[in-house]
Structure formats: structure tokens, C-alpha cells
PDB file of N, CA, C and O in Angstrom, chain B, residues numbered from 101:
ATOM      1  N   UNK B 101       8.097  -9.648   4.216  1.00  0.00           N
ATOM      2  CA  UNK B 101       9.166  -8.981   4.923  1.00  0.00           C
ATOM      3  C   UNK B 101      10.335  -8.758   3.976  1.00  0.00           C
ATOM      4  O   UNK B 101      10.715  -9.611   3.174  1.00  0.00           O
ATOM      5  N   UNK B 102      10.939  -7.422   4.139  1.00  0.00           N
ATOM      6  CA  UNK B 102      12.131  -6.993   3.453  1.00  0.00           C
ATOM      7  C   UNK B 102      13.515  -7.462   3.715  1.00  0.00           C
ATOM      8  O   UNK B 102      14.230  -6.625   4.267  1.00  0.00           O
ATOM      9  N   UNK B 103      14.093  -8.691   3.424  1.00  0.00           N
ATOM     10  CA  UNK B 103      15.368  -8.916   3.627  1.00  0.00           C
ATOM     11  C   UNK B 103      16.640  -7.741   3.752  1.00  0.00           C
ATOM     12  O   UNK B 103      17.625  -8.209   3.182  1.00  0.00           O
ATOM     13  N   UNK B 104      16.887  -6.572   4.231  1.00  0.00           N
ATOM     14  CA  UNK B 104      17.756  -5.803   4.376  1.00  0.00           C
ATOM     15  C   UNK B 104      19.583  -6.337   3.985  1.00  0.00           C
ATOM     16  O   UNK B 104      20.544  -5.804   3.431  1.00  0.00           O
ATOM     17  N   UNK B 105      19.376  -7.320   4.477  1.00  0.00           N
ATOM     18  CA  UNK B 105      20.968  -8.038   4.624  1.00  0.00           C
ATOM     19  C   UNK B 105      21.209  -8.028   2.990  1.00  0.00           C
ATOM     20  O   UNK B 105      22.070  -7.250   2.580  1.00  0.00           O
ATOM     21  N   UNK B 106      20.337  -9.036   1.808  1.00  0.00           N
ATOM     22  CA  UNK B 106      20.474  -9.195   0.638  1.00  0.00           C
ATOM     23  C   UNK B 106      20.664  -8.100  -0.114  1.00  0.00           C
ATOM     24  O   UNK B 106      21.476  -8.085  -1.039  1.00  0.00           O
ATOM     25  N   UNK B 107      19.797  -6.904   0.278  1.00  0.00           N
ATOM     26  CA  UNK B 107      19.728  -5.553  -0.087  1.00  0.00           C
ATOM     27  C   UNK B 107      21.326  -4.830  -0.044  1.00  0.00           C
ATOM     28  O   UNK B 107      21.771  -4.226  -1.020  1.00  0.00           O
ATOM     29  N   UNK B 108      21.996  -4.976   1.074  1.00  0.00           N
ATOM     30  CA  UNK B 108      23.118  -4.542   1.437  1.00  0.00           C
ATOM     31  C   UNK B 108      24.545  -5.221   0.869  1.00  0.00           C
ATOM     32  O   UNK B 108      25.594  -4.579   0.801  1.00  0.00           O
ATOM     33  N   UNK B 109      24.400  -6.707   0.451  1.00  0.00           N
ATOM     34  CA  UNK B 109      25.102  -7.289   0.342  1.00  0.00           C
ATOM     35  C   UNK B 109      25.641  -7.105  -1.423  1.00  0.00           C
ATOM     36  O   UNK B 109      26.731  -7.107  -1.996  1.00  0.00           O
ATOM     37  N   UNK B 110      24.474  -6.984  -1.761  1.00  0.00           N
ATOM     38  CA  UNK B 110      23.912  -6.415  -3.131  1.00  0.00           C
ATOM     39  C   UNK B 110      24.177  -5.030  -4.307  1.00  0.00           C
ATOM     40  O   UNK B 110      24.112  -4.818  -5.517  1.00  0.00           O
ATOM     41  N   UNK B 111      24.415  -4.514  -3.385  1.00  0.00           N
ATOM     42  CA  UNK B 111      25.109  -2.874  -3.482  1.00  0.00           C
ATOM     43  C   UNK B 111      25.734  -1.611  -2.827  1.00  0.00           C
ATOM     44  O   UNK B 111      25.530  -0.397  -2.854  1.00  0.00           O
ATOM     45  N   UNK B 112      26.739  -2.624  -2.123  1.00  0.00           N
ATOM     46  CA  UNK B 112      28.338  -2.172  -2.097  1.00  0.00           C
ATOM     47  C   UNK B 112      29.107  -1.937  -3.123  1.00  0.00           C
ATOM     48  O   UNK B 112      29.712  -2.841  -3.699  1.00  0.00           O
ATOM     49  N   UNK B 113      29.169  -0.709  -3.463  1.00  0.00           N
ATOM     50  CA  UNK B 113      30.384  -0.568  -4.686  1.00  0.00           C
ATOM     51  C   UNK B 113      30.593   1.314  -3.900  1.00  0.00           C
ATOM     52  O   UNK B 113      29.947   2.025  -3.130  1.00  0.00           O
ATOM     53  N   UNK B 114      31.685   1.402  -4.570  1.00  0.00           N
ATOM     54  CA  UNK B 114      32.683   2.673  -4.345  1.00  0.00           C
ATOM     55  C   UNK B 114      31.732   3.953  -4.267  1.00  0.00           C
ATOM     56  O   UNK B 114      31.597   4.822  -3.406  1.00  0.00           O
ATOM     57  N   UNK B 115      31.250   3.774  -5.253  1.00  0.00           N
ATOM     58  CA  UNK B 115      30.422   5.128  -5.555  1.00  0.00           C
ATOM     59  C   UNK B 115      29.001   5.647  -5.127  1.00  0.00           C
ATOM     60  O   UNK B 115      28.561   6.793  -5.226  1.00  0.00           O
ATOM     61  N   UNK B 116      28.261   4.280  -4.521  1.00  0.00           N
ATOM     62  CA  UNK B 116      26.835   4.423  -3.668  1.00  0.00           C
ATOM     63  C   UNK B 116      26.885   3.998  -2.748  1.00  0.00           C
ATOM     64  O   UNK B 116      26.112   3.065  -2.530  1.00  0.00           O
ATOM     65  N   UNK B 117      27.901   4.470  -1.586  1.00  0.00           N
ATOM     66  CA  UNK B 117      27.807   3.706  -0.083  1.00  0.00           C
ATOM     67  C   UNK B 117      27.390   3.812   0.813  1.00  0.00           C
ATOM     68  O   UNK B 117      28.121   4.264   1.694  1.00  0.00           O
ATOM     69  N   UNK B 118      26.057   3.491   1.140  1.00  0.00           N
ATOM     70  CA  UNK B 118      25.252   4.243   2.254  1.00  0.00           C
ATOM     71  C   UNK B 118      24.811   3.433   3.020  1.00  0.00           C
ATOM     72  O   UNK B 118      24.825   2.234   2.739  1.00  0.00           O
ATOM     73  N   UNK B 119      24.357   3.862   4.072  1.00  0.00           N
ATOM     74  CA  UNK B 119      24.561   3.462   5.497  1.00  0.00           C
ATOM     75  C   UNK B 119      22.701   3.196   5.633  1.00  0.00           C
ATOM     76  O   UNK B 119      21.931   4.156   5.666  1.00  0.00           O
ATOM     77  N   UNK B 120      22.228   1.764   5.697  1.00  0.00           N
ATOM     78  CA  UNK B 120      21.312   1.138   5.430  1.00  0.00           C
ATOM     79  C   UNK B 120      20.137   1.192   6.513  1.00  0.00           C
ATOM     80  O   UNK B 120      20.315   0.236   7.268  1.00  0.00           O
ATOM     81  N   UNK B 121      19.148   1.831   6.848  1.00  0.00           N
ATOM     82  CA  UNK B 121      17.981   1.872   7.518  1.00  0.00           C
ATOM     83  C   UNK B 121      16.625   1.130   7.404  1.00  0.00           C
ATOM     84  O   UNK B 121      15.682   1.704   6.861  1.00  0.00           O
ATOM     85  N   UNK B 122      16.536   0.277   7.738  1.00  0.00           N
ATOM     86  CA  UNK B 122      14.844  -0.285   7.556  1.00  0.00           C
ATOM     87  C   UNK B 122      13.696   0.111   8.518  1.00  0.00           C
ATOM     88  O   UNK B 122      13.916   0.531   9.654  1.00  0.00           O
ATOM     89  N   UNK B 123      12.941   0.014   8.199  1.00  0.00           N
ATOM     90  CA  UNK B 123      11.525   0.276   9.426  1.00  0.00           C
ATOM     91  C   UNK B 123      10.571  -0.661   9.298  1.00  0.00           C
ATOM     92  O   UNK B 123       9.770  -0.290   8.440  1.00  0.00           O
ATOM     93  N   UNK B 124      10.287  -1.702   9.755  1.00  0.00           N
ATOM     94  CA  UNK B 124       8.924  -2.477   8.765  1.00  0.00           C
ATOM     95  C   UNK B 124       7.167  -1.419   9.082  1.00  0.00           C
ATOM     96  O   UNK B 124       6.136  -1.961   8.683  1.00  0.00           O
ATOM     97  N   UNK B 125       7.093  -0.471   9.551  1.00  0.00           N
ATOM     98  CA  UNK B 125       6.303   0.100   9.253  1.00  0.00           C
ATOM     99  C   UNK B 125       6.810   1.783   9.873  1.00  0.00           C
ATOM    100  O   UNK B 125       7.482   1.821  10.903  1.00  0.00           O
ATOM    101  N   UNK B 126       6.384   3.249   9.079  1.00  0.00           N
ATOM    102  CA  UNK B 126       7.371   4.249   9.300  1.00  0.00           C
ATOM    103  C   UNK B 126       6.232   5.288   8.365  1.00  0.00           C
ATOM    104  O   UNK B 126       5.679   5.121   7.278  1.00  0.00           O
ATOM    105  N   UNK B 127       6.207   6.312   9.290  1.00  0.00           N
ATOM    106  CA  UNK B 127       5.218   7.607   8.607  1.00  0.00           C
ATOM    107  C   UNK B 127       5.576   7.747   7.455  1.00  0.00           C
ATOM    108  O   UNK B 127       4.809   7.464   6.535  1.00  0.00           O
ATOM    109  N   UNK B 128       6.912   8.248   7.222  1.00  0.00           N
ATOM    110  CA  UNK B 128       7.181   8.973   6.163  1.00  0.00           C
ATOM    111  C   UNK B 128       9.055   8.511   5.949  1.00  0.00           C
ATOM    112  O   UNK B 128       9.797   9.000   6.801  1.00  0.00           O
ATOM    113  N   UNK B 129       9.689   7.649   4.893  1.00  0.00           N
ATOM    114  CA  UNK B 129      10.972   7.936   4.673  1.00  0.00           C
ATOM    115  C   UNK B 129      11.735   9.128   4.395  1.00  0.00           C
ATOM    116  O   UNK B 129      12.816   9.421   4.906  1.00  0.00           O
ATOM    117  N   UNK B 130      11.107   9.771   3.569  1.00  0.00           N
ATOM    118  CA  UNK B 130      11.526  11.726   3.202  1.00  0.00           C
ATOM    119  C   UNK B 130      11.853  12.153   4.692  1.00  0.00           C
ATOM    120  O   UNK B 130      12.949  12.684   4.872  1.00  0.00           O
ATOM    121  N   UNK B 131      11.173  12.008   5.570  1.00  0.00           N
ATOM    122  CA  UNK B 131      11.127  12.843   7.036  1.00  0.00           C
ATOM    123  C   UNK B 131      12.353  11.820   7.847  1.00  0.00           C
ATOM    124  O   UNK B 131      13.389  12.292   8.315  1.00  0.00           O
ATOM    125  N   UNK B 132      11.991  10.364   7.894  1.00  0.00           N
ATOM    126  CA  UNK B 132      13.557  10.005   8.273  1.00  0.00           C
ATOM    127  C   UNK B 132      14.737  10.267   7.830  1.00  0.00           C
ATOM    128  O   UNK B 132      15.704  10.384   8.583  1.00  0.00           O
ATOM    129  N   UNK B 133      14.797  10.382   6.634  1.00  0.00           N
ATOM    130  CA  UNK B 133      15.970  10.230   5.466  1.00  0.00           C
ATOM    131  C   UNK B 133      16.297  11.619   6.565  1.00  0.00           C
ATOM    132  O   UNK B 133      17.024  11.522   7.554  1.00  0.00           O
ATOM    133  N   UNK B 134      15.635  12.802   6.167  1.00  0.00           N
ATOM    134  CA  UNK B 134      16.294  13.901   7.003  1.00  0.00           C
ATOM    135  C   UNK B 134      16.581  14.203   8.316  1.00  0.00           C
ATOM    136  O   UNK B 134      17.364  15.111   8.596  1.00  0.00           O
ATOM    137  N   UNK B 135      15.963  13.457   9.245  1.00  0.00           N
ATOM    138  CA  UNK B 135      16.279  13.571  10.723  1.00  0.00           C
ATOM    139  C   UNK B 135      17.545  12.984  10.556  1.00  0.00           C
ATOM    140  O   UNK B 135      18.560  13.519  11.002  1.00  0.00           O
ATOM    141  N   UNK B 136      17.554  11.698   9.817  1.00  0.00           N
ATOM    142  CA  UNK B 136      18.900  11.076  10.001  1.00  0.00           C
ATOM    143  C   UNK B 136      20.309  11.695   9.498  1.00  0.00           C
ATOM    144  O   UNK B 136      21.304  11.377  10.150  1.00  0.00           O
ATOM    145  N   UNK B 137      20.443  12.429   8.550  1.00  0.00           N
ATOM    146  CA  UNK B 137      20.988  13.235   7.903  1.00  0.00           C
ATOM    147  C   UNK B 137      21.296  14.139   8.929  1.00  0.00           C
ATOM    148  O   UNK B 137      22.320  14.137   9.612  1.00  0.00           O
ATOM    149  N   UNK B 138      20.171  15.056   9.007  1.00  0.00           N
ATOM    150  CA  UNK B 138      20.546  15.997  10.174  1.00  0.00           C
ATOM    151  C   UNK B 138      21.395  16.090  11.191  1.00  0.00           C
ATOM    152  O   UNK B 138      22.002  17.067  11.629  1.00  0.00           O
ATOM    153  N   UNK B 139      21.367  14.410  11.691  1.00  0.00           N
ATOM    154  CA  UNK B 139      21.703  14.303  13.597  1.00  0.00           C
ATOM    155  C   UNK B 139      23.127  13.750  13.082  1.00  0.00           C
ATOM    156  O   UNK B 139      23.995  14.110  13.878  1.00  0.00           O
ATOM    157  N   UNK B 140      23.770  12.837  11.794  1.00  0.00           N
ATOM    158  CA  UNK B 140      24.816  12.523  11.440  1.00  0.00           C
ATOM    159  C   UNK B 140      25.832  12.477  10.228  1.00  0.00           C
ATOM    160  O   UNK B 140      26.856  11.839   9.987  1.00  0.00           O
ATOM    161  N   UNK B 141      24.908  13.675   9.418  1.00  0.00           N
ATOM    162  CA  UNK B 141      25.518  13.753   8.317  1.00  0.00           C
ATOM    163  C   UNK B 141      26.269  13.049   7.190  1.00  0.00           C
ATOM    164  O   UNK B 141      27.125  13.489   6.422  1.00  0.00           O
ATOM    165  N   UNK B 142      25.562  11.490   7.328  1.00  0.00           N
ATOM    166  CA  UNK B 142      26.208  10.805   6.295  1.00  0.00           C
ATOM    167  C   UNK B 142      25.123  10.522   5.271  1.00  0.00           C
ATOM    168  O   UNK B 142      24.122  11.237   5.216  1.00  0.00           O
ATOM    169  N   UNK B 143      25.271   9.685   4.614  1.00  0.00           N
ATOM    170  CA  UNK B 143      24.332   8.966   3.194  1.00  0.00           C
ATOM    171  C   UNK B 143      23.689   8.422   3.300  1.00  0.00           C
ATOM    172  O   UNK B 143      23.934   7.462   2.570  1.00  0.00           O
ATOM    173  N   UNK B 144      22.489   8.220   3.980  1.00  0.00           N
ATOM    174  CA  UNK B 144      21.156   7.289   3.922  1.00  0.00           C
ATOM    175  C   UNK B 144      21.065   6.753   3.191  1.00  0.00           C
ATOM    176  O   UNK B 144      21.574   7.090   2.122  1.00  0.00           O
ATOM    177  N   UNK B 145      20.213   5.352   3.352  1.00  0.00           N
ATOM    178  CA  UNK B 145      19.324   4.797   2.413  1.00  0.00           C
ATOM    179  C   UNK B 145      18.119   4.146   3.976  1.00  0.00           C
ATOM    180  O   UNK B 145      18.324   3.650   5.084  1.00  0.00           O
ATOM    181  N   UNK B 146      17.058   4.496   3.264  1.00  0.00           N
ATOM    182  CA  UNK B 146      15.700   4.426   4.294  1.00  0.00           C
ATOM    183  C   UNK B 146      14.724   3.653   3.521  1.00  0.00           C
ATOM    184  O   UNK B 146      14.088   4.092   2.562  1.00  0.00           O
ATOM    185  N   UNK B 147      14.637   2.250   4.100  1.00  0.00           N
ATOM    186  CA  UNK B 147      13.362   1.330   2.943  1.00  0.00           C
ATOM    187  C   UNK B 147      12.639   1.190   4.289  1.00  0.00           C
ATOM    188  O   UNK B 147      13.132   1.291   5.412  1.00  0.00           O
ATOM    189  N   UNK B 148      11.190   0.902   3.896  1.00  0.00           N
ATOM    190  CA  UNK B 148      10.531   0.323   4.847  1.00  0.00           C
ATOM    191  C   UNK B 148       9.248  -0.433   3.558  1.00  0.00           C
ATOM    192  O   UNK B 148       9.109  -0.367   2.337  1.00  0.00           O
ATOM    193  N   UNK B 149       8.418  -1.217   4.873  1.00  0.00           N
ATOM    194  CA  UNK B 149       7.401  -2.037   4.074  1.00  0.00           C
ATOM    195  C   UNK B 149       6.116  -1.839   3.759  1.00  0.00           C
ATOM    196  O   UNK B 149       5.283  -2.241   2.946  1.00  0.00           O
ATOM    197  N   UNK B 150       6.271  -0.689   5.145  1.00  0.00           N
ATOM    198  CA  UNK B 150       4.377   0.224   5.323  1.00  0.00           C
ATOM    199  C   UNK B 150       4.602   1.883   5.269  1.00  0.00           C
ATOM    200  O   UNK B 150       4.829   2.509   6.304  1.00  0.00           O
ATOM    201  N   UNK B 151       4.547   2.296   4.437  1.00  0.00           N
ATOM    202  CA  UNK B 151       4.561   3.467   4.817  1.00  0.00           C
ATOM    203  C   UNK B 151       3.129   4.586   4.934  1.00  0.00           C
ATOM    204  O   UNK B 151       2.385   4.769   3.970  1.00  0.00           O
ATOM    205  N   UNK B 152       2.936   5.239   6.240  1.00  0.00           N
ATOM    206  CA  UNK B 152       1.604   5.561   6.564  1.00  0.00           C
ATOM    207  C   UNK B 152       1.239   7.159   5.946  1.00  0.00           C
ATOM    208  O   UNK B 152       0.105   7.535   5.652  1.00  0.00           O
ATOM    209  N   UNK B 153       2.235   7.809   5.857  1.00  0.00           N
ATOM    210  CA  UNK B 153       2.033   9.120   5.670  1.00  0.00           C
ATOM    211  C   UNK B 153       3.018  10.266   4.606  1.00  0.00           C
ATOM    212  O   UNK B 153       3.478  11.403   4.712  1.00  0.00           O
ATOM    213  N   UNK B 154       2.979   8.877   3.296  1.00  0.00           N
ATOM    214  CA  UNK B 154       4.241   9.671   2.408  1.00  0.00           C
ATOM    215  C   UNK B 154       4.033  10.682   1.882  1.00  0.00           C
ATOM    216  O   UNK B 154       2.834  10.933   1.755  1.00  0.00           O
ATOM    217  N   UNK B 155       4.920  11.624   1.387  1.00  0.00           N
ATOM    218  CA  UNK B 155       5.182  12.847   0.772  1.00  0.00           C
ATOM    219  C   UNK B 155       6.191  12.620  -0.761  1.00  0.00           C
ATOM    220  O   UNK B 155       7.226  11.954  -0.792  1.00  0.00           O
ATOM    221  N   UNK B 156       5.572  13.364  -1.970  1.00  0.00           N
ATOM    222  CA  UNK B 156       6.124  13.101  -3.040  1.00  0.00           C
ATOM    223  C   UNK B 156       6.711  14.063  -3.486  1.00  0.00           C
ATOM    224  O   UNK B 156       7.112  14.754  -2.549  1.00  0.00           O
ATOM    225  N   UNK B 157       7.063  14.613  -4.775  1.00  0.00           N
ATOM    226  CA  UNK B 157       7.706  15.952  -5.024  1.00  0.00           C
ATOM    227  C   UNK B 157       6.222  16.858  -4.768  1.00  0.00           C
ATOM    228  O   UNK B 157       5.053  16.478  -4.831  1.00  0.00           O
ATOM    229  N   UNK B 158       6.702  17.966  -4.512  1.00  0.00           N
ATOM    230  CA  UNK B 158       6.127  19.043  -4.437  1.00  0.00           C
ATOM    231  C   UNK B 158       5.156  19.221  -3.537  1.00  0.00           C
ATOM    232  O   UNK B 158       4.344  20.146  -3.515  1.00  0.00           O
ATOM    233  N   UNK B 159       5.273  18.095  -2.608  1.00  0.00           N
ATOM    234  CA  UNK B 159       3.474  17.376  -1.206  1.00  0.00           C
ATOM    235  C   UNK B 159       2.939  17.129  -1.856  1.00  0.00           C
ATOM    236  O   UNK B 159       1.840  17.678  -1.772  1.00  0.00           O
ATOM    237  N   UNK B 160       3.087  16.226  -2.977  1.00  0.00           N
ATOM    238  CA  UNK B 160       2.098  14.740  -3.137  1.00  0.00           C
ATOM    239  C   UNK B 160       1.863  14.102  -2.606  1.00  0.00           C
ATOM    240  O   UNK B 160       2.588  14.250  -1.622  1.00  0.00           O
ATOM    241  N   UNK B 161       1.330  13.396  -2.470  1.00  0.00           N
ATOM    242  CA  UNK B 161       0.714  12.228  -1.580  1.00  0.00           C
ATOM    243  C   UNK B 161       1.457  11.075  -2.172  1.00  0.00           C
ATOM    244  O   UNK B 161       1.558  10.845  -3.377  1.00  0.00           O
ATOM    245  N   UNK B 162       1.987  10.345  -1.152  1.00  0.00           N
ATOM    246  CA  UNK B 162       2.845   8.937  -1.939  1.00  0.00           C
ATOM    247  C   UNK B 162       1.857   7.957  -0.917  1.00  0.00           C
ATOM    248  O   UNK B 162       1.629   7.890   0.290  1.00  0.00           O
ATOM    249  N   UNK B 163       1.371   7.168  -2.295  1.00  0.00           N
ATOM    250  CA  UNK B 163       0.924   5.715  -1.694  1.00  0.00           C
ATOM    251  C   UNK B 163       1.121   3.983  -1.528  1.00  0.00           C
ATOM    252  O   UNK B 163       1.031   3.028  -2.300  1.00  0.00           O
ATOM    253  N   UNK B 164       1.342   4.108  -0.523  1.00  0.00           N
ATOM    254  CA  UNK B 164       2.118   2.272  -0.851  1.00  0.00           C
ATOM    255  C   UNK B 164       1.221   1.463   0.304  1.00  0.00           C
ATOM    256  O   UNK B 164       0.681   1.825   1.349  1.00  0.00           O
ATOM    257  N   UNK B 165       1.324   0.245  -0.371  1.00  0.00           N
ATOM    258  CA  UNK B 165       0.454  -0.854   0.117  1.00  0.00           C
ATOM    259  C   UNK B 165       1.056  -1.524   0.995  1.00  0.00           C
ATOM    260  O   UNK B 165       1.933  -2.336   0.700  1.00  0.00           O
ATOM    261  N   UNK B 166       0.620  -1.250   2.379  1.00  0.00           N
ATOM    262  CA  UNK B 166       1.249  -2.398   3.249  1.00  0.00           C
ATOM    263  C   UNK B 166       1.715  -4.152   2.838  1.00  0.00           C
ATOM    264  O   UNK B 166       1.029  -5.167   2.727  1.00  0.00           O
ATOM    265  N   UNK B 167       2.704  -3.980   2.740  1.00  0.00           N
ATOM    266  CA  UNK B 167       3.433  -5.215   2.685  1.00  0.00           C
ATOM    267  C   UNK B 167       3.296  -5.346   1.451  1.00  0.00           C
ATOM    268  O   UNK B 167       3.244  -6.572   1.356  1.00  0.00           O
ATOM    269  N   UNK B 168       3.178  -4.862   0.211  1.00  0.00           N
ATOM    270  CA  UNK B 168       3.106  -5.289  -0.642  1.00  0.00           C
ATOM    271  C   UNK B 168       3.865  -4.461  -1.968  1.00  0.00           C
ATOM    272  O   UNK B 168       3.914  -4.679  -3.179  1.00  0.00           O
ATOM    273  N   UNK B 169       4.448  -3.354  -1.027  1.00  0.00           N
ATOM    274  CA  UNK B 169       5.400  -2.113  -1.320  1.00  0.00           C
ATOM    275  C   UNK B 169       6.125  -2.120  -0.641  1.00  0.00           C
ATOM    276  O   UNK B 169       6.142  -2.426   0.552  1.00  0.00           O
ATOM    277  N   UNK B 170       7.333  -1.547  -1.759  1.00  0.00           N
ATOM    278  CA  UNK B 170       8.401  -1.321  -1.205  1.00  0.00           C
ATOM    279  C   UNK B 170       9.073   0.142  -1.206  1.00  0.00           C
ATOM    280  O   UNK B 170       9.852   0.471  -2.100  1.00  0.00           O
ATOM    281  N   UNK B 171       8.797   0.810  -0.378  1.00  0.00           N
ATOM    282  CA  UNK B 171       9.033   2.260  -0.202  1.00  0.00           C
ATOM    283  C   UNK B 171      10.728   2.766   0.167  1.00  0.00           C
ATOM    284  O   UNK B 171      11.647   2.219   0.779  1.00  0.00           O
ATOM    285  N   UNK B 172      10.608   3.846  -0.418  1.00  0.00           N
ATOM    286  CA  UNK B 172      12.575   4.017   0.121  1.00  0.00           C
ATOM    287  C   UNK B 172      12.412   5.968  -0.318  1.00  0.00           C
ATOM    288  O   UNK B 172      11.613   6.679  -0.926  1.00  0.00           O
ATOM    289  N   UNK B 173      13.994   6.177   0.607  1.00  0.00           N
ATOM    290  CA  UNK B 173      14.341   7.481  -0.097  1.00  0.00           C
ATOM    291  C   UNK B 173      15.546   7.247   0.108  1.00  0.00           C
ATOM    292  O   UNK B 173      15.885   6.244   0.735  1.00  0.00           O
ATOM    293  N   UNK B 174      16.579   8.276  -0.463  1.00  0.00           N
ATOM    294  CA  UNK B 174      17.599   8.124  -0.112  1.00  0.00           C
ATOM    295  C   UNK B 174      18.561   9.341  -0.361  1.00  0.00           C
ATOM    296  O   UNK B 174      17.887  10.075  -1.084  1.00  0.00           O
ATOM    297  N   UNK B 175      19.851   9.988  -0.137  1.00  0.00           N
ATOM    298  CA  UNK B 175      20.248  10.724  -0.489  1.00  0.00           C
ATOM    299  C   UNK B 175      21.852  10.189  -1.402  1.00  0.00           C
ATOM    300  O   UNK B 175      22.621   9.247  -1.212  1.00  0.00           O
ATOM    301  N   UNK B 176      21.828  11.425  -2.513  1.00  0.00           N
ATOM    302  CA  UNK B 176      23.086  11.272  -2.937  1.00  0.00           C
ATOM    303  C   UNK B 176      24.026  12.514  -3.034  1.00  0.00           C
ATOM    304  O   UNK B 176      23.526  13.637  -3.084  1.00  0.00           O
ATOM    305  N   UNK B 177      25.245  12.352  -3.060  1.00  0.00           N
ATOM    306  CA  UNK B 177      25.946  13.979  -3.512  1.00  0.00           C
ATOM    307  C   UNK B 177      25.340  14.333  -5.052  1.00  0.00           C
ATOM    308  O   UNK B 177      25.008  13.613  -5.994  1.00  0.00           O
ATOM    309  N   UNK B 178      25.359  15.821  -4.840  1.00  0.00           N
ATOM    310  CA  UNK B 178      24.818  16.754  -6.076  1.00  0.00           C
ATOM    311  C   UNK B 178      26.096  16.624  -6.859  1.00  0.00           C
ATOM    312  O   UNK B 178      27.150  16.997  -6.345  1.00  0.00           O
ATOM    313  N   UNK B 179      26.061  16.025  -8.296  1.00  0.00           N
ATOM    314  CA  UNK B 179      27.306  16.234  -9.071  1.00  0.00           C
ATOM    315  C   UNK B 179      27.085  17.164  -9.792  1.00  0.00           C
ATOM    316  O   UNK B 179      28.066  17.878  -9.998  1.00  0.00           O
ATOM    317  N   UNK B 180      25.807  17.561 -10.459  1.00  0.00           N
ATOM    318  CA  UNK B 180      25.559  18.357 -11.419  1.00  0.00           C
ATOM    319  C   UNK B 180      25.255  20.052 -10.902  1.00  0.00           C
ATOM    320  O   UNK B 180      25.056  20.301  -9.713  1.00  0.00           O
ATOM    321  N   UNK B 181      25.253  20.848 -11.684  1.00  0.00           N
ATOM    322  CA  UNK B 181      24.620  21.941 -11.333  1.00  0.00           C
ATOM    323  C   UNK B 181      23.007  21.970 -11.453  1.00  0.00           C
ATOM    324  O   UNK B 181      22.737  22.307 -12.606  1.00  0.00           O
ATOM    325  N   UNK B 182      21.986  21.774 -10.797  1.00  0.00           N
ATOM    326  CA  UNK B 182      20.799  21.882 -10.869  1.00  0.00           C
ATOM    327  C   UNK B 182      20.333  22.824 -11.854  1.00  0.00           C
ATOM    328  O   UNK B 182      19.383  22.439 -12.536  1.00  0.00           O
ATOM    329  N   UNK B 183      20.965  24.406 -12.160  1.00  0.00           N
ATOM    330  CA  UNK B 183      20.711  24.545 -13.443  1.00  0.00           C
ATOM    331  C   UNK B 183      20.701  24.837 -14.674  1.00  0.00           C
ATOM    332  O   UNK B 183      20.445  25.784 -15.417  1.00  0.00           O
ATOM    333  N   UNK B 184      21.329  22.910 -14.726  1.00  0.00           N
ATOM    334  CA  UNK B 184      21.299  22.502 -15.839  1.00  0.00           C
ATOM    335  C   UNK B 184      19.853  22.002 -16.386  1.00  0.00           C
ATOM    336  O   UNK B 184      19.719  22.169 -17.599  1.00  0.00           O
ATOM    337  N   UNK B 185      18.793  21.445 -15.742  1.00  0.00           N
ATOM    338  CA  UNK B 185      17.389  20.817 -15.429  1.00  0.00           C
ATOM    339  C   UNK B 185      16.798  21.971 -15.633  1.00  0.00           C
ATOM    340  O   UNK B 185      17.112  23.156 -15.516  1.00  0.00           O
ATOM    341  N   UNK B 186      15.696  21.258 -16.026  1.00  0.00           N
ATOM    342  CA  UNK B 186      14.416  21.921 -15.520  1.00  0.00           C
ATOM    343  C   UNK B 186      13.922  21.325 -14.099  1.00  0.00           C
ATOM    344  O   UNK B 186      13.191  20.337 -14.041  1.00  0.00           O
ATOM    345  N   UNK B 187      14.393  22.023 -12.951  1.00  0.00           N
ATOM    346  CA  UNK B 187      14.357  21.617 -11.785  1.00  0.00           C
ATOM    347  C   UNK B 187      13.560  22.515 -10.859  1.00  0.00           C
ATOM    348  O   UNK B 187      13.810  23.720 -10.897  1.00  0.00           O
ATOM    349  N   UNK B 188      12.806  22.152 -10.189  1.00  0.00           N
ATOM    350  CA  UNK B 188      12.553  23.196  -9.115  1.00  0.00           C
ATOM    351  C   UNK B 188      12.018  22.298  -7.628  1.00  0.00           C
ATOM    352  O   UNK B 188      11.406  21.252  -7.415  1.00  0.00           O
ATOM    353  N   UNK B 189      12.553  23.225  -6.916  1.00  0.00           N
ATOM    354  CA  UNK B 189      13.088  22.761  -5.622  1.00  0.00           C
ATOM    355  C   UNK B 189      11.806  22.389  -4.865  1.00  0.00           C
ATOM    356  O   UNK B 189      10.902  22.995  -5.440  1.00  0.00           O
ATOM    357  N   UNK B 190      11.383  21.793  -4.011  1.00  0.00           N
ATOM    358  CA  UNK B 190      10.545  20.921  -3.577  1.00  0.00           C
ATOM    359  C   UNK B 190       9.785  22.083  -1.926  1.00  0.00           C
ATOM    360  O   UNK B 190       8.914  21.616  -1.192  1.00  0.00           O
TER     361      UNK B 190
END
């Protein structure tokens, strides 16, 4: 099991402050990260312990081992201009 509290307690600072979600088992974090976003527009962070149905860049397949992974997504503000990268959008 994922201690959340230690996680939180852990990284509070000014510049990554986000508003902490766990699931101990959850289809997909990418797909929460954005519902949650969506419905309140702040900064996620989404860990869970099982994840059943992940998505990677581009619809990869993300695989993690029940309980034995630790899965997350999360969002941050864009500081950079994207292109600056060799980036392409998902």
C-alpha cells in the first residue's frame, strides 16, 4: 500500500503544489488526471497502485504490476515554448 500522507508531506514547496489523488486500483491515471482537471481546473497529481488500462505517449500501452508499481500522472504549467523540442503532441 501507497502511503499518500508521506508522499504529500514530502513535496510541498512553492513551485510544485498540487492537489494529491490516490486510487489503490484505477483504469487509467492520464484519463483521471483529465476529468479532474476538467471539472476543477487546478494541478493534479494522480498515483495509484493497480493500474488496469494505461495509456503512454502516443497510445502505448503502459504496464504496471499490481501492487508492485507505482503508477502516477500529473500536470504542470507549460514554461517553455514547445517549439523549442522536438515535440509532438500526443
Amino acid at each position: 500500500m501507497f502511503f499518500i500522507n508521506l508522499l504529500e508531506a514530502n513535496t510541498r514547496t512553492k513551485n510544485f503544489s498540487f492537489e494529491f489523488v490516490y486510487y489503490p486500483t484505477t483504469k487509467s491515471t492520464n484519463e483521471d488526471i483529465w476529468e479532474l482537471y476538467n471539472n476543477d481546473k487546478k494541478k493534479f497529481f494522480v498515483i495509484t497502485d493497480n493500474q488496469t488500462d494505461g495509456k503512454g505517449r502516443y497510445n502505448n500501452t503502459w504496464i504496471s504490476i499490481p501492487n508492485k508499481s507505482i503508477t502516477c500522472s500529473f500536470l504542470i504549467d507549460q514554461i517553455f515554448n514547445a517549439n523549442q523540442f522536438n515535440f509532438h503532441s500526443i
